[in-house]
BALO-210285 format. One record per residue (C-alpha): residue number from 1; chain; x, y, z. Coordinates in pm, 1 decimal, always signed. Each point is the difference from the previous one (the first is absolute). Layout:
<pts>
NUM:A:X:Y:Z
...
</pts>
This chain:
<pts>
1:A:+2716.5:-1953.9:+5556.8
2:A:-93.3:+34.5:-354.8
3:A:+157.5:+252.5:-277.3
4:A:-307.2:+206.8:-174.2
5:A:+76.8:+205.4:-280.8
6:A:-203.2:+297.5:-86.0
7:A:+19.4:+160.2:-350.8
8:A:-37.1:+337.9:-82.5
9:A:+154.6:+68.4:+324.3
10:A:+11.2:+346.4:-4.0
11:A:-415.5:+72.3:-86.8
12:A:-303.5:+77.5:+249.6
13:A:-80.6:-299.6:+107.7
14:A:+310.2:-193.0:+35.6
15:A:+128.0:+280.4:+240.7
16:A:-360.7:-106.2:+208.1
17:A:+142.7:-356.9:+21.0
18:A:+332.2:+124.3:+80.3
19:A:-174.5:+243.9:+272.9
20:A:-206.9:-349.5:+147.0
21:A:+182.0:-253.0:-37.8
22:A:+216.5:-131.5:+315.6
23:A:+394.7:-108.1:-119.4
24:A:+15.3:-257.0:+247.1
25:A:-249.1:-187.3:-123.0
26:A:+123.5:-50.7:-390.1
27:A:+262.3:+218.5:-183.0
28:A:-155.2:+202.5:-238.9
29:A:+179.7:+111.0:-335.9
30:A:-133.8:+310.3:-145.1
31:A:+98.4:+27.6:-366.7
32:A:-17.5:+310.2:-286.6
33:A:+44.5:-32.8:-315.2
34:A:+350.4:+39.0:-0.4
35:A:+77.1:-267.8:+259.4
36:A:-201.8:-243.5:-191.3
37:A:-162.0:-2.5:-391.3
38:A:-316.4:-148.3:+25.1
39:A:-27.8:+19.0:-353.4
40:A:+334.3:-164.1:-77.3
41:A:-80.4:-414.3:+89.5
42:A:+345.8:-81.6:+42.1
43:A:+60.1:+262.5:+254.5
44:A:-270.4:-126.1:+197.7
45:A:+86.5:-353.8:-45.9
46:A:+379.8:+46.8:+132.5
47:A:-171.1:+221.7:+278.7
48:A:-221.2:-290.0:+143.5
49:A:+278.3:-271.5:-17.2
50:A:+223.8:+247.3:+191.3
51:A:-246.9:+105.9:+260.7
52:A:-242.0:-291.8:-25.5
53:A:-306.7:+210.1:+168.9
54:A:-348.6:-164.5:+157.8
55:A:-189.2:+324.2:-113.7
56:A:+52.2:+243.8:-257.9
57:A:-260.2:+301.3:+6.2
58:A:-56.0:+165.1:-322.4
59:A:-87.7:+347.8:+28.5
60:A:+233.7:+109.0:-321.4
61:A:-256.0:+115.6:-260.2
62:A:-26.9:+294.9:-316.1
63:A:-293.5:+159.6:+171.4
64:A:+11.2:+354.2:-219.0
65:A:-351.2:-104.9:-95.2
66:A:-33.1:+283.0:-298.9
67:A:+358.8:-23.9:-63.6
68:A:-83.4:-352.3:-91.0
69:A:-184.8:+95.1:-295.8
70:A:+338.5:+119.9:-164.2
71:A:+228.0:-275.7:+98.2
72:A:-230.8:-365.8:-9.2
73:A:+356.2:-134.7:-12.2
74:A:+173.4:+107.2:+261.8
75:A:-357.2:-36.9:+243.1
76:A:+20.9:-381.4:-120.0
77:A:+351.8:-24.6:+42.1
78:A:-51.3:+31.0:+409.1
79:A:-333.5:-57.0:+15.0
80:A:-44.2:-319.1:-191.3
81:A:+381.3:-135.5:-47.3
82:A:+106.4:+131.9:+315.0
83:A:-293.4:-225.0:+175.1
84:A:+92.1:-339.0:-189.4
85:A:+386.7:+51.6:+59.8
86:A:-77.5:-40.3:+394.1
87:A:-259.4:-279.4:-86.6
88:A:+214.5:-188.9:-180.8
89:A:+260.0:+56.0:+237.6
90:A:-194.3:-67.4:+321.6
91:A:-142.5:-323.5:-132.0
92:A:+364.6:-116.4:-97.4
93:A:+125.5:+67.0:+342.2
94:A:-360.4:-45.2:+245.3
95:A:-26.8:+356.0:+87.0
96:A:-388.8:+149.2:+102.4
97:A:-30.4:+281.0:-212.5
98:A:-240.5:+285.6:+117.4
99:A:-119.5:+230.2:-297.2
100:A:-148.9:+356.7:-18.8
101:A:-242.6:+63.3:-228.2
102:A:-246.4:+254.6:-70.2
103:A:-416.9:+96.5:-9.6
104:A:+85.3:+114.4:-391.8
105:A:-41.2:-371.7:-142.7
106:A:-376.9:+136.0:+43.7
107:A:-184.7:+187.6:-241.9
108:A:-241.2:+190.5:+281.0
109:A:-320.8:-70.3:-154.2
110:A:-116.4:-237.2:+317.8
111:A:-159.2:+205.2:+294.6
112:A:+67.2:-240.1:+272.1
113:A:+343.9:-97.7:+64.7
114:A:+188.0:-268.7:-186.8
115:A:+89.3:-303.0:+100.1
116:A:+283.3:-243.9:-70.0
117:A:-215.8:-175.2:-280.2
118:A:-125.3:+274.5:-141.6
119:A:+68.5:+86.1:-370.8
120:A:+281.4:+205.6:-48.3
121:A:+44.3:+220.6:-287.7
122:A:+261.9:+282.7:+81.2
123:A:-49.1:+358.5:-214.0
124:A:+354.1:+61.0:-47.1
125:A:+354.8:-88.4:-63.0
126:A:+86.2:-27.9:+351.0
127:A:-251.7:-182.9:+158.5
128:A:+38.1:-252.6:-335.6
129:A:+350.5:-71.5:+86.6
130:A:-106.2:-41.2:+374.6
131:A:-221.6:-260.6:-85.7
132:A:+223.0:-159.4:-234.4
133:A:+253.0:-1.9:+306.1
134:A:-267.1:-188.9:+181.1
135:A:-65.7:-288.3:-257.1
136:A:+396.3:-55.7:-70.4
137:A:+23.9:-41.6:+356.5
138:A:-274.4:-210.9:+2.0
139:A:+125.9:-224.7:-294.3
140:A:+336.1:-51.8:+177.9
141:A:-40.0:-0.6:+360.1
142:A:-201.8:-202.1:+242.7
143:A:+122.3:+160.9:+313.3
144:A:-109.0:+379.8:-39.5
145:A:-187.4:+252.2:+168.4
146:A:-190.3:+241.6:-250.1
147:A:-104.9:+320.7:+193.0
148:A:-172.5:+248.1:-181.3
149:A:-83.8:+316.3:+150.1
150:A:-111.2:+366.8:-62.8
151:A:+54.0:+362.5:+48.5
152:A:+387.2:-40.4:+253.6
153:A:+115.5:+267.6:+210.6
154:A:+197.5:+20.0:+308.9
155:A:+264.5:+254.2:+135.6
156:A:+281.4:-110.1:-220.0
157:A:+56.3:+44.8:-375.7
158:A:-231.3:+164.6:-243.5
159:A:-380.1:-0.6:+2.5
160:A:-332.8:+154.6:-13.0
161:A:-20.6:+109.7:+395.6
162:A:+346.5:+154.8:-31.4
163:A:-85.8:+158.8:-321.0
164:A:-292.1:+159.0:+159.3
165:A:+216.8:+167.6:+290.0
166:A:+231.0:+113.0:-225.9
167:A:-244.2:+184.1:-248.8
168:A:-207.6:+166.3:+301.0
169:A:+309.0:+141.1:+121.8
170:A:+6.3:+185.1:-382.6
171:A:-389.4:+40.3:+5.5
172:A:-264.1:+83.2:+151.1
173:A:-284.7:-158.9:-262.4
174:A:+73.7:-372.0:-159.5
175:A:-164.4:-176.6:-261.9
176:A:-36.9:-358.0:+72.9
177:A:-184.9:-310.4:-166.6
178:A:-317.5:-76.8:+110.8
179:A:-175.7:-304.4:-232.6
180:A:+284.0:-266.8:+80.1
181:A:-100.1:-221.8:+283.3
182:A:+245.7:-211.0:+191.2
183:A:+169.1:-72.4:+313.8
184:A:+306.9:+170.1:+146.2
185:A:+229.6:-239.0:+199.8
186:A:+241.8:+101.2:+216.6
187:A:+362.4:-153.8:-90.1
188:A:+77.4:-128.5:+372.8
189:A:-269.9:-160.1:+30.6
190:A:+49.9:-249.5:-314.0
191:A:+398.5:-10.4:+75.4
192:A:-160.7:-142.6:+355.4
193:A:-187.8:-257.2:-161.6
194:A:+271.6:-73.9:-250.7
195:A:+272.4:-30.0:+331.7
196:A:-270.6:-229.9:+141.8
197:A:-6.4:-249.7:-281.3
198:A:+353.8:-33.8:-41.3
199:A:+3.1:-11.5:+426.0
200:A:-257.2:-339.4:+15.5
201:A:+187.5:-109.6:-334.9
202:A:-361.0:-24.7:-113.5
203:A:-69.1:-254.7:-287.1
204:A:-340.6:+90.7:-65.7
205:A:+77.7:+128.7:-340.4
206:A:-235.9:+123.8:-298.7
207:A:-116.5:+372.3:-114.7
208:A:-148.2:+239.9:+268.4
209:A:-99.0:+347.4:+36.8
210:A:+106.7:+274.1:+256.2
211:A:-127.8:+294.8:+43.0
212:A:-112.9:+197.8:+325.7
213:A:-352.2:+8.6:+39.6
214:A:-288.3:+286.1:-140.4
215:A:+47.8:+176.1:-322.4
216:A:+72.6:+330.2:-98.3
217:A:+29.2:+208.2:-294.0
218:A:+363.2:+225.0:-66.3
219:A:-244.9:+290.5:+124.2
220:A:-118.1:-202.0:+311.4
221:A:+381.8:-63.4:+82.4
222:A:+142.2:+344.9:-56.9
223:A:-274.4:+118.3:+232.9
224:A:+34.5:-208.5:+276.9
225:A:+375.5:+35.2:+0.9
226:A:-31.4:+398.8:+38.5
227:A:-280.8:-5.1:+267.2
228:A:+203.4:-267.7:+222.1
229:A:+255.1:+259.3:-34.5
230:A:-191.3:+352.7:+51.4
231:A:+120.4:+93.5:-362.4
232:A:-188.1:+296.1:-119.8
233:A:+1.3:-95.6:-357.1
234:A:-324.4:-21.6:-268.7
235:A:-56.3:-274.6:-188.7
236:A:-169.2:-33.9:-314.0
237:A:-124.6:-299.9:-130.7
238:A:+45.2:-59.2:-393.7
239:A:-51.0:-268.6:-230.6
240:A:+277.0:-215.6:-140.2
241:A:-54.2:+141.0:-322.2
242:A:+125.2:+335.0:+128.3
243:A:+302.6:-132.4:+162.5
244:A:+273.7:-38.2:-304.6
245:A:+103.7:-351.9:-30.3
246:A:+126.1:-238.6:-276.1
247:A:-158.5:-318.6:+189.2
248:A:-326.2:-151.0:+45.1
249:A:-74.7:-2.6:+379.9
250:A:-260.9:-273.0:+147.0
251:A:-298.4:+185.6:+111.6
252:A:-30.8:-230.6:+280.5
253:A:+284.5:-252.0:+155.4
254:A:-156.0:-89.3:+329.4
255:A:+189.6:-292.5:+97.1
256:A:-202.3:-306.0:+206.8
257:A:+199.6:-96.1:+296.8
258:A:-190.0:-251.4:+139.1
259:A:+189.2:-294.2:-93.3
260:A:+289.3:+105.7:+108.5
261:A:-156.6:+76.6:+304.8
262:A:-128.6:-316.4:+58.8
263:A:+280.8:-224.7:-135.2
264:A:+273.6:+178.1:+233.8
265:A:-244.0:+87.0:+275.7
266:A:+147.6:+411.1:+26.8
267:A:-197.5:+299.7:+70.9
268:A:+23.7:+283.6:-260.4
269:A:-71.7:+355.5:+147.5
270:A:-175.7:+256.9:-229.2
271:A:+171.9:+207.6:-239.8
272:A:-75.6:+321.8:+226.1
273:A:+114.1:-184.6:+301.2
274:A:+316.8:-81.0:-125.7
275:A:+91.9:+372.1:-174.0
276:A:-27.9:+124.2:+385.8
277:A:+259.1:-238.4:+88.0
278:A:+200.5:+101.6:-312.1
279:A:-30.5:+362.6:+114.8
280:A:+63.5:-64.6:+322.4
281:A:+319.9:-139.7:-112.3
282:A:+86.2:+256.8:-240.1
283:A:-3.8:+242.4:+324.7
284:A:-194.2:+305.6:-186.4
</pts>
C-alpha cells in the first residue's frame, strides 16, 4: 500500500478523487492549506520526510482568474512557488508528482484544438503563473505528470453548472457567454483517471491533456444543463465584451486528447455524456 497525498484537499476535484478512489488499495492524504503550506518549502520538506508518500496530487492552485489581475503575487505564490516546493521536494524524496494545470496557458487564436507542442502564450495573470508552474516543475522534476485541462465541474464545490442552478432558481432569463469555445469536463471523470495512474503506479511520465470530448461554448453548456433538467429558463447569448470582467478569456481552449488517449489506452466519453451522469448523481 502506498501513502498519496492530495493538496488542496478540500477543492472540486480532490473531493472526485476522494469520491473514486478505493482506501484499500493506497492511503490517501487529503491536505488544505492549513494542514500543509505549499508555499512555505520547509513545511513541505518536513512533511515528505515524515510521511514519505509515492504520489502527491496537486490540485492546490489561486484560480480567481480576474482576481489575479490585482494580486500577480499572491497567484505566483501558489501557482508558481507552490508547484516547485513539491518538485523540489518530490525529486529529493522519489515521489510521482501529478499536476493540474489549465487551457489558459493558450491565447485562443487557434481554431482546432491544441496540442501538447503547441505554442503557448496565456492572456492573463493566471494562466501565466500556470504555465510558469509547469516549467519549474519541469526544470526540477523528472518524475511528473502535467495534466492540463479545461472548463471542471462536478457535484461538489463551486462551479459553472452549480452556478447555473442556483441563478435559475432567482431567474427566469440569463445572460451567458457565447464566443468562448472549449470543453467542459466533468471532475469524476479526471479524478478516475488520476486514481488510475497512481493505481498501475504508471511511469509513463511527460505533459498531457484531459478534457472530455466535443466542445461547447458557456451558452452551449448552460443550455444543455437546463434541457437535461426540464428547466424552463431563457437564455441569451452575449458576447464576452458584455459580460464584466477584469481578465482576458481565450476565445477558444479546445484541448487535444488524443495522446493521452493513445499513450494510456482510456476511453473519454463526451462532455454531454458525462453532465447526464453528473446530473444523475446530483439527484435533480
Amino acid at each position: 500500500m502506498s501513502k498519496i497525498i492530495v493538496t488542496g484537499g478540500s477543492g472540486q476535484l480532490a473531493t472526485c478523487i476522494k469520491t473514486v478512489s478505493k482506501p484499500s488499495e493506497n492511503s490517501f492524504v487529503f491536505l488544505d492549506k492549513n494542514s500543509l503550506d505549499i508555499t512555505d518549502y520547509n513545511a513541505v520538506n518536513a512533511f515528505f520526510e515524515k510521511e514519505m508518500p509515492g504520489f502527491c496530487v496537486n490540485c492546490a492552485a489561486y484560480t480567481a482568474v480576474d482576481k489575479a489581475e490585482a494580486e500577480p503575487q499572491k497567484a505566483a505564490l501558489v501557482n508558481v512557488d507552490g508547484a516547485r516546493n513539491l518538485a523540489l521536494a518530490c525529486a529529493k524524496y522519489s515521489v510521482k508528482l501529478i499536476h493540474i494545470s489549465t487551457d489558459f496557458v493558450f491565447d485562443g487564436r487557434k481554431k482546432t484544438p491544441y496540442n501538447e507542442k503547441d505554442d503557448t502564450n496565456p492572456l492573463g495573470v493566471y494562466g501565466q503563473t500556470k504555465l510558469a508552474g509547469e516549467k519549474a516543475i519541469m526544470e526540477n522534476l523528472k518524475t511528473y505528470f502535467i495534466l492540463r485541462t479545461s472548463w471542471l465541474y462536478s457535484e461538489y464545490g463551486q462551479n459553472f453548472l452549480k452556478t447555473m442552478l442556483r441563478m435559475s432558481n432567482d431567474s427566469k432569463e440569463l445572460r451567458v457567454v457565447n464566443d468562448q469555445k472549449g470543453t467542459p469536463t466533468y471532475s469524476l471523470d479526471l479524478a478516475h483517471f488520476i486514481v488510475g495512474l497512481i493505481d498501475k503506479n504508471e511511469d509513463r511520465y511527460g505533459l498531457y491533456h484531459y478534457s472530455n470530448k466535443g466542445m461547447a461554448t458557456w451558452f452551449d453548456f448552460a443550455l444543455t444543463i437546463f434541457e437535461n433538467l426540464g428547466i424552463r429558463c431563457h437564455v441569451v447569448p452575449i458576447a464576452t465584451g458584455e459580460f464584466a470582467a477584469t481578465a482576458k478569456r481565450p476565445k477558444y481552449s479546445v484541448l487535444e486528447t488524443t495522446e493521452v488517449a493513445s499513450v494510456f489506452d482510456i476511453q473519454i466519453p463526451d462532455w454531454r455524456e458525462s453532465l447526464k451522469k453528473c446530473l444523475v448523481g446530483m439527484r435533480l
